[in-house]
C-alpha positions in Angstrom: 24.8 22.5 -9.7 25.9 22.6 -6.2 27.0 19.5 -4.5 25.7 20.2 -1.4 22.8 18.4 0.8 19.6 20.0 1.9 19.5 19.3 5.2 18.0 20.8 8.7 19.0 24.5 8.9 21.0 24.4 5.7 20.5 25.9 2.4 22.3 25.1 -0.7 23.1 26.1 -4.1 21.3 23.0 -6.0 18.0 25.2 -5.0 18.7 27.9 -7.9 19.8 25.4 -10.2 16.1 25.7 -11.6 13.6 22.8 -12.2 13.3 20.3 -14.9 10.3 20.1 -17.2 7.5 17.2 -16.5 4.8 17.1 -13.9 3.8 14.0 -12.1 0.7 12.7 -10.5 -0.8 11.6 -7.2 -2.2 12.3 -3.7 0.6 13.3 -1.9 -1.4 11.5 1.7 -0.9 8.4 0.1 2.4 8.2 0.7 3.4 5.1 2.8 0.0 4.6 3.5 -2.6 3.1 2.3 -1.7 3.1 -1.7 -3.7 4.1 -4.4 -1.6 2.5 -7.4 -1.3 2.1 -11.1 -0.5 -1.2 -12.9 -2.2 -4.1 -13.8 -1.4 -7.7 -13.1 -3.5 -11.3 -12.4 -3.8 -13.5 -9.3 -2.8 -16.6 -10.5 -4.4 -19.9 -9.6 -1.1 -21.7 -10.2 1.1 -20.2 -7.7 -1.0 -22.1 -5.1 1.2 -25.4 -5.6 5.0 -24.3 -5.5 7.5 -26.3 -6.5 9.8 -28.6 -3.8 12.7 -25.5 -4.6 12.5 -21.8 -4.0 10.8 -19.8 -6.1 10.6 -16.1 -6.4 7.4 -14.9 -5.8 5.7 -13.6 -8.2 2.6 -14.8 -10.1 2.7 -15.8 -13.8 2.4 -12.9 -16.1 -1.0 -11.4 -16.6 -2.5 -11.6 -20.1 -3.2 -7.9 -20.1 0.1 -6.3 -20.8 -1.0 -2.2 -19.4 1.2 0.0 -19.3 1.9 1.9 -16.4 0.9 5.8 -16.8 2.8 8.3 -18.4 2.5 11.7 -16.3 3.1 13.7 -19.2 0.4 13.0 -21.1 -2.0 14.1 -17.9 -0.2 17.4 -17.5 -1.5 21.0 -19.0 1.4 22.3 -21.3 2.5 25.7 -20.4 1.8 28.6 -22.1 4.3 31.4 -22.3 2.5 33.6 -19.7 2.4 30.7 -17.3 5.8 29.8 -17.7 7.0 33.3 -16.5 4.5 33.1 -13.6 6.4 30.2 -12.8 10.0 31.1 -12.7 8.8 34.6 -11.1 6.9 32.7 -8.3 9.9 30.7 -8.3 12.1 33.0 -7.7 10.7 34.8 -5.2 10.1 31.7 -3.1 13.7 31.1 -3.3 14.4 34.8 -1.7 12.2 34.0 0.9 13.7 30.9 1.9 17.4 32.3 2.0 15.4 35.4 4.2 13.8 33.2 6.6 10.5 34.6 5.4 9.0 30.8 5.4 5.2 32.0 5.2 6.0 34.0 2.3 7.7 31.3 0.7 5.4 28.6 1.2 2.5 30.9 -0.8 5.0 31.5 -3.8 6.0 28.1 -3.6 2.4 27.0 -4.2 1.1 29.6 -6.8 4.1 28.8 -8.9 2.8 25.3 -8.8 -0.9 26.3 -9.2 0.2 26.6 -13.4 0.1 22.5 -12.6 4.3 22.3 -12.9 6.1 20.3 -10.6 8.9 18.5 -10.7 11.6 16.9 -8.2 13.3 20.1 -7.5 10.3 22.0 -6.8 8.3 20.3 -4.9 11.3 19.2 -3.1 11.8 22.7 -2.2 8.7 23.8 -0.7 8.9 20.2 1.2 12.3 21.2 2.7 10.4 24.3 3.6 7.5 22.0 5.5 10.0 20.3 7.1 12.5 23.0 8.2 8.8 24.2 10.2 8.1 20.8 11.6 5.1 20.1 9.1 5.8 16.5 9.0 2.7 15.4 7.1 3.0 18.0 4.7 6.7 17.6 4.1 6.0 14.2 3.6 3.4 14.3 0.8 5.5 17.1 -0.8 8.9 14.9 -0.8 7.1 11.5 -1.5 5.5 13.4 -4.9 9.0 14.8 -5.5 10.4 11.5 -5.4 8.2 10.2 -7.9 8.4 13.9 -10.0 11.4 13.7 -13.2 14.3 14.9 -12.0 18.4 14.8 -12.5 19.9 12.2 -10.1 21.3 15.0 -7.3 18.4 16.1 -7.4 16.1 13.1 -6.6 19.1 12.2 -4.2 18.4 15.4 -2.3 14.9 14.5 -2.0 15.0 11.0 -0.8 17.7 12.6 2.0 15.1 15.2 3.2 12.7 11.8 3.2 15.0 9.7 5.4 14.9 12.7 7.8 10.9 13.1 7.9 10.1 9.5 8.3 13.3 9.5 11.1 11.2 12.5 12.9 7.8 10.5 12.4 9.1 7.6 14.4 9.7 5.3 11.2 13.0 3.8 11.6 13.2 1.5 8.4 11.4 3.7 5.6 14.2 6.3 6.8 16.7 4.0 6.7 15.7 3.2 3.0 15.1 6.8 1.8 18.9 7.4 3.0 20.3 4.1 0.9 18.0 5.0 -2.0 19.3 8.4 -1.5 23.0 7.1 -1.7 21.9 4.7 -4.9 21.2 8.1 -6.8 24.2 10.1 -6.0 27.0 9.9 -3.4 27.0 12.1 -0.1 28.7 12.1 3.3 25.8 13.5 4.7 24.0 10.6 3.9 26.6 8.3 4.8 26.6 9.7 8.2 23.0 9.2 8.6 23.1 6.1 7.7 26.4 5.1 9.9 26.4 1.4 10.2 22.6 0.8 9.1 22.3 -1.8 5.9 22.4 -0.4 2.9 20.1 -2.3 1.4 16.9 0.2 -0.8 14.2 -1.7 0.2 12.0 -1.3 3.4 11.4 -4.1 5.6 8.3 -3.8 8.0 7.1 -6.6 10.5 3.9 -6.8 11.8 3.9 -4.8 14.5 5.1 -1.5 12.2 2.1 -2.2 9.9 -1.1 -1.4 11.5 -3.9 -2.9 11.1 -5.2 -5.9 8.7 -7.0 -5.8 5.4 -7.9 -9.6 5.5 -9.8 -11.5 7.9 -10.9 -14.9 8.7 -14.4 -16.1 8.2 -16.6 -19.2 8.7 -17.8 -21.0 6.6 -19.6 -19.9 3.3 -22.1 -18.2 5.1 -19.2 -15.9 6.6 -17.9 -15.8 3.2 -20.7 -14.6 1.4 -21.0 -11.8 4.3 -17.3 -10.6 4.0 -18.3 -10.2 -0.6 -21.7 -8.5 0.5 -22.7 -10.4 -2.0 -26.4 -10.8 -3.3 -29.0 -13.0 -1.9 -29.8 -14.3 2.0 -28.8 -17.2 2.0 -29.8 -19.7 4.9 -27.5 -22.7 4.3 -24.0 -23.1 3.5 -25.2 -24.6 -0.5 -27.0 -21.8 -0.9 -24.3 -19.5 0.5 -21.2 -20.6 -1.6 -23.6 -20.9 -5.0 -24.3 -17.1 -4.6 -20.5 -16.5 -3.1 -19.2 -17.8 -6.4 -21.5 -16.2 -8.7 -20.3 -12.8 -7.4 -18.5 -11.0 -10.6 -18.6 -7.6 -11.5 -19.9 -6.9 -14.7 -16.5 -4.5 -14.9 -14.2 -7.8 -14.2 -12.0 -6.9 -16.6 -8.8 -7.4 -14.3 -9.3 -10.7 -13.6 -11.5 -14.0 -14.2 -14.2 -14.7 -11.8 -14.0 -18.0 -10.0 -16.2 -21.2 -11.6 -19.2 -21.9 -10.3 -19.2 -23.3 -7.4 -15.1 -22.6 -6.5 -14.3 -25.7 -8.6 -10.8 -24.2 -10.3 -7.8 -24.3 -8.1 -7.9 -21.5 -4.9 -7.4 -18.6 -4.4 -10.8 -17.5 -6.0 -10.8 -13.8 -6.8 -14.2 -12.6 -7.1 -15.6 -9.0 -8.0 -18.4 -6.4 -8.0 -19.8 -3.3 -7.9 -18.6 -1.8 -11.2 -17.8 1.9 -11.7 -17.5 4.8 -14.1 -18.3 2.8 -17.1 -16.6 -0.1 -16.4 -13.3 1.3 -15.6 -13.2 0.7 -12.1 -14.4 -2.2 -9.8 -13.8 -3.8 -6.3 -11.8 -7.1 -6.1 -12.0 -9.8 -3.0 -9.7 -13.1 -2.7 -10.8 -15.9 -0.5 -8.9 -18.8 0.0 -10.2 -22.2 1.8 -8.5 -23.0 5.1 -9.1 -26.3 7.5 -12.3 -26.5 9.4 -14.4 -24.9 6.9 -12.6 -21.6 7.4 -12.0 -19.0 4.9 -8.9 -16.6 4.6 -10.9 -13.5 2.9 -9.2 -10.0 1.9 -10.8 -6.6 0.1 -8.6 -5.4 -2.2 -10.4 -2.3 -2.7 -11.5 -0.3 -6.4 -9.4 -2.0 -8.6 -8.3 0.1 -11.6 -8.2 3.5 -13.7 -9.8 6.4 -14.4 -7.6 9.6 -15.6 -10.1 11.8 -16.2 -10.5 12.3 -12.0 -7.0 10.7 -11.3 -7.9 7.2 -10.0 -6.5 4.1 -10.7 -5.1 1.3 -8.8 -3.3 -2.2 -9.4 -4.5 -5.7 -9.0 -2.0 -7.4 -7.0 -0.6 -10.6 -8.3 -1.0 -13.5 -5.2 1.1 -16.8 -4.7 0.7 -19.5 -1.6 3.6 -20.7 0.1 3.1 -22.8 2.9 0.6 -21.0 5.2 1.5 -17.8 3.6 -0.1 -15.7 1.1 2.2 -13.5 -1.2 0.8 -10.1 -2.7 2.7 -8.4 -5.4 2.1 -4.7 -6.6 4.1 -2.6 -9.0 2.4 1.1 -8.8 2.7 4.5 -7.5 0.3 6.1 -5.5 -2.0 8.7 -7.9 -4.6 11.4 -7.2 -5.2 15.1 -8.6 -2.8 17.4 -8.7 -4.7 19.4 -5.8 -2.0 23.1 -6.5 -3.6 23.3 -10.0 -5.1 26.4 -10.7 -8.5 25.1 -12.8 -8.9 28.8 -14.2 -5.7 28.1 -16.7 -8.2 25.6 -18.4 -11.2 27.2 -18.3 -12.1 25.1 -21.4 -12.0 21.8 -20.3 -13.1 19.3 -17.2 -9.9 17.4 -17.2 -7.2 18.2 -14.4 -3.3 17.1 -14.2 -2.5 14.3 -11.6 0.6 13.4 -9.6 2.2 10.6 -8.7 4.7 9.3 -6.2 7.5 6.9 -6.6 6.7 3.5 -8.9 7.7 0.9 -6.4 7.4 -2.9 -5.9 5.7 -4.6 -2.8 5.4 -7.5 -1.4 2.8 -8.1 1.3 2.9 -11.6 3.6 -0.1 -12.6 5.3 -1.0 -15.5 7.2 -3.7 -17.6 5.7 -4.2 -18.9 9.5 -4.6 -15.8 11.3 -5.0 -13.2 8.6 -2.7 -11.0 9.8 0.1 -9.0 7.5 3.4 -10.5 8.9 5.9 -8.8 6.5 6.3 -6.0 3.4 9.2 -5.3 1.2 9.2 -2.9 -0.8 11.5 -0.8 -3.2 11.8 1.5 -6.3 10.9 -0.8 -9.2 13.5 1.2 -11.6 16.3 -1.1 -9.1 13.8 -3.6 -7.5 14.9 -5.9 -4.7 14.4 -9.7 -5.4 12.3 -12.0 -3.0 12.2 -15.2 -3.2 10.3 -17.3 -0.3 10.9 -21.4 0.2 7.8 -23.6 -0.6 7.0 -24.1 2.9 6.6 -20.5 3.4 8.8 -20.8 6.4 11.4 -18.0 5.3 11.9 -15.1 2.4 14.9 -14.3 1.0 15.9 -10.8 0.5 18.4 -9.8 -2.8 19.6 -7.5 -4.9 19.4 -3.4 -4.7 22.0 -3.4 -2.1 20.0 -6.1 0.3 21.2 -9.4 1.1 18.7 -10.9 4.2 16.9 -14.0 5.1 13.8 -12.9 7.0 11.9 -15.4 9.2 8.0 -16.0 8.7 6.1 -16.8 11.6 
């Protein structure tokens, strides 16, 4: 296998070293965006009264131990006349490429994918491809599905390179500057050296508030404004009446997570649920969390969890208080279906192969005061970053994976 880079305007010998065996799963428009993720964890009540020492922050461990998902078990096995298609379409791509014929390449790129292969090489190929025509959106999903594809090390170095440069040309200084140290963490390069220059080496991403966009949480008042923010049953016309019917709001689904006692009486943050989907699989997941002057910190997380029969799942996030801060933890990869699959080669059955990107960790700051997101970390969980944050929740500390920071919190 060629040592080489794939880089703008050059094309290297790693390209014909052929592609590993495994598909993945996800919806490649999910990269670093708004996350659909696999995993399970708990909020915990606990975490709400840190100790008088740092702590790292994480929740204590959930009492459902799921697994994450293995792709393999979601992907059609090839059958002989497939697996030709494959290396044919393959092939020809790859002449393509090396002619400049880049329309020609992209369509043989994508029917030797249709057999529902794809691995780190090959869809890091046709995402090199995107890029070298300025497709940044579609070079990103391809590379962020490659980078959570199987793949040899070069190979998922090569990827995470072509990553730094898309997010570089999309204005997104620090998830480049990741992909390139992530990129280095798999396999040495100068190329990536280069890039990097004399940029932290550190894997993780760091993004403040203003590289974040907009809020999931929001501040209510009182339980009136509460029991607005849940949708929850019931018009209530006092603030009793409104924190009675807040509280009773639980999904018949809540399987993730306990519902909060009637009336809030256990320890905040109160995670509360509804709306239960696909035969209890799925459900959607709120936190609120009391703050002075009958004010209420209140967040959606969204459908939380999975259903691989239409490739959905996503992750409860585990929650700890520090100070004025709330701490969300979330140890997935994005997921969705394989959308190059070719449904004719399983004319027998309803099922379809997923994808996935890259299993990371994040952590996401907000500010119980103001709900807004102030800070996220996040790295590849296989080398995961460390943060700690001090009980007051005044600073997090950044460790581990090549990072060594102490980030303010406002």
């Amino acid at each position: 296998m060629g040592s080489g880079w794939v880089a703008l305007g050059l094309l290297l010998p790693w390209w014909f070293a052929g592609c590993s065996k495994r598909t993945n799963v996800g919806s490649a428009s999910l990269a670093k965006s708004a996350r659909a993720v696999v995993g399970s964890a708990s909020v915990s009540p606990a975490a709400a009264k840190p100790s008088a020492a740092p702590v790292v922050a994480e929740a204590l461990p959930s009492p459902r131990k799921d697994q994450g998902w293995a792709p393999e078990q979601y992907a059609p096995a090839l059958e002989e006349e497939a697996e030709k298609l494959f290396n044919r379409e393959l092939m020809v791509a790859r002449r393509a490429v090396t002619e400049k014929r880049f329309d020609d390449a992209l369509k043989h790129y994508t029917k030797a994918l249709s057999t529902g292969r794809s691995d780190a090489q090959c869809l890091g190929e046709r995402g090199y491809v995107r890029l070298l025509r300025n497709e940044l959106d579609a070079a990103t999903d391809d590379l962020w599905l490659a980078a959570g594809a199987m793949g040899s090390d070069r190979a998922l170095a090569q990827v995470w390179y072509n990553l730094g440069l898309a997010w570089a040309q999309r204005s997104q200084p620090d998830l480049a500057r990741a992909a390139l140290a992530r990129s280095l963490a798999f396999a040495p390069s100068k190329q990536a050296e280069t890039k990097l220059g004399q940029q932290s080496r550190c894997q993780a991403s760091v993004l403040r508030q203003d590289a974040l966009g907009e809020s999931a949480a929001q501040i209510v008042s009182g339980w009136l404004g509460v029991h607005k923010f849940l949708d929850a049953s019931g018009e209530p016309k006092t603030e009793a009446e409104a924190r009675e019917l807040a509280c009773s709001t639980k999904s018949e689904s809540n399987f993730a997570a306990a519902g909060p006692e009637p009336g809030c009486t256990d320890p905040p943050p109160w995670v509360m649920s509804c709306c239960g989907t696909l035969g209890g699989f799925l459900a959607r997941y709120m936190l609120v969390y009391p703050r002075p002057n009958n004010r209420f910190f209140a967040i959606d997380f969204g459908t939380i969890g999975a259903w691989p029969h239409e490739c959905q799942g996503a992750a409860m996030p585990e929650a700890s208080v520090y100070g004025r801060h709330l701490v969300l933890k979330t140890v997935a990869g994005s997921i969705g279906p394989n959308a190059d699959f070719d449904p004719k080669r399983m004319p027998d059955s309803d099922e379809q192969p997923c994808r996935s990107g890259p299993v990371e960790r994040t952590f996401e700051i907000y500010d119980l005061d103001t709900a807004k997101r102030v800070l996220e970390v996040s790295s590849l969980d296989r080398d995961a970053a460390k943060l700690e944050v001090n009980a007051a929740g005044t600073q997090a500390t950044l460790s581990g994976a090549g990072c060594d920071a102490t980030l303010s919190l406002p």
